[in-house]
N, C-alpha and C positions, 0 to 999 in steps of 0.2 A: 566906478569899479565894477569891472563882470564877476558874475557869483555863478560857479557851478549848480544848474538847475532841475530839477526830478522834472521828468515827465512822465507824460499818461500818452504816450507812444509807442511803437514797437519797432525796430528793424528787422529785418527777414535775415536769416543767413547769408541769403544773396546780396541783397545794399550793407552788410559791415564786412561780407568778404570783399568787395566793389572800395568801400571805402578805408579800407585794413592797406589796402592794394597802393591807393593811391596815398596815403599819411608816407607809407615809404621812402616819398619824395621830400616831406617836410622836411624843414632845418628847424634848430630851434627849440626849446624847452614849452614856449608859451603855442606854439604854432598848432594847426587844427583844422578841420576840414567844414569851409565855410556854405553851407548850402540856401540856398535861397527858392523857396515855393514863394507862387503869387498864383491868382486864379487864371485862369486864358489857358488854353492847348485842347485838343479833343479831348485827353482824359477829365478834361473838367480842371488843370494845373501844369502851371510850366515850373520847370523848376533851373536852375542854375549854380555851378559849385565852382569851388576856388580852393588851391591849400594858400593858407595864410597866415605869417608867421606870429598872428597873435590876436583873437579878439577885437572887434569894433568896440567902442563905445558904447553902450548901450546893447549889445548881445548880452544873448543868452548863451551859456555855455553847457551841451547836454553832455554829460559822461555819461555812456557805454559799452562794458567791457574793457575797458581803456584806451575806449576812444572818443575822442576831442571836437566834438560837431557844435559849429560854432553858427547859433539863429538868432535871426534880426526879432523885432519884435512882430512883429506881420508874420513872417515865415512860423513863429512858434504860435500865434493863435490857429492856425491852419491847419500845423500837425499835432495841435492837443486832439489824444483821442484818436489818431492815426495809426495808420500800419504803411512804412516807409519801402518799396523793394525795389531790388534792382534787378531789370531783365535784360538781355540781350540774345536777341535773335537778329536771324536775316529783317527781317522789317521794323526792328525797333533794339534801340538798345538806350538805355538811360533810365530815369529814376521811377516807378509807378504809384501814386498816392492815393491809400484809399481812405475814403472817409465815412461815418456811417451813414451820413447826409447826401443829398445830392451835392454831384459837384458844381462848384458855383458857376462855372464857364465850360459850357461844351461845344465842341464845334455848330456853327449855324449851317442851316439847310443849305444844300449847292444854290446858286444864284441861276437866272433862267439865262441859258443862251442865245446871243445876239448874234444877228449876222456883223462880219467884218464891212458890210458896206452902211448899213448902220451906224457903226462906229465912225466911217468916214464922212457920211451924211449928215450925222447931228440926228438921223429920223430913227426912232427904236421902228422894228419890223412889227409888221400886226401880229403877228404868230409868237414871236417872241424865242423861235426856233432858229439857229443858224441854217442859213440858205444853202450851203455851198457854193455862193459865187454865180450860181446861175438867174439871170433875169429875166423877165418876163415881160 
């Protein structure tokens, strides 16, 4: 049985106007907006959302404001302690999680450049620089 859960989270104006927005579409008395954080993305978190017309198993169900955000167990150790928002610009638009910690997954360093005939040779380049094609 899911039990309505206190958290030590916040959302922004922006991620409950973002999520006010989309509950619109709900059907349903039980139904809720199911978000799902896990670590990986540049921000250091990917996250993922569904409306759904009731609770998993084993969720956590956050009430606020009178709204119905429904976290797996994983996703709520994550944003205990968080501050949840939602941005949208020209280069990003979706959820921002900040935590007081570092985040656990940040993008890794670019990878070094290979020539494409490397790639077709099997042989990495000494330089470790793409050629452009030209040989010598």
């Amino acid at each position: 049985m899911t039990q309505p859960t206190e958290m030590r989270a916040q959302l922004t104006p922006e991620a409950k106007a973002f999520i006010r927005r989309m509950c619109r579409f709900a059907v349903g008395p039980q139904a809720g907006f199911q978000l799902k954080v896990s670590p990986g993305g540049c921000s250091g978190f990917a996250t993922a959302f569904d409306l759904v017309p009731k609770p998993e198993a084993g969720d956590f169900v956050w009430e606020c404001e009178g709204l119905r955000i429904f976290l797996g167990p994983d996703s709520r150790k994550i944003l205990e302690g968080a501050t949840v928002d939602f941005s949208e610009t020209l280069s990003h638009t979706g959820f921002v999680i900040t935590t007081k910690g570092p985040a656990p997954g940040a993008c890794v360093p670019l990878s070094k450049l290979v020539s494409i005939e490397s790639l077709v040779s099997g042989k990495p380049s000494q330089s470790g620089r793409a050629s452009h094609g030209t040989s010598r």
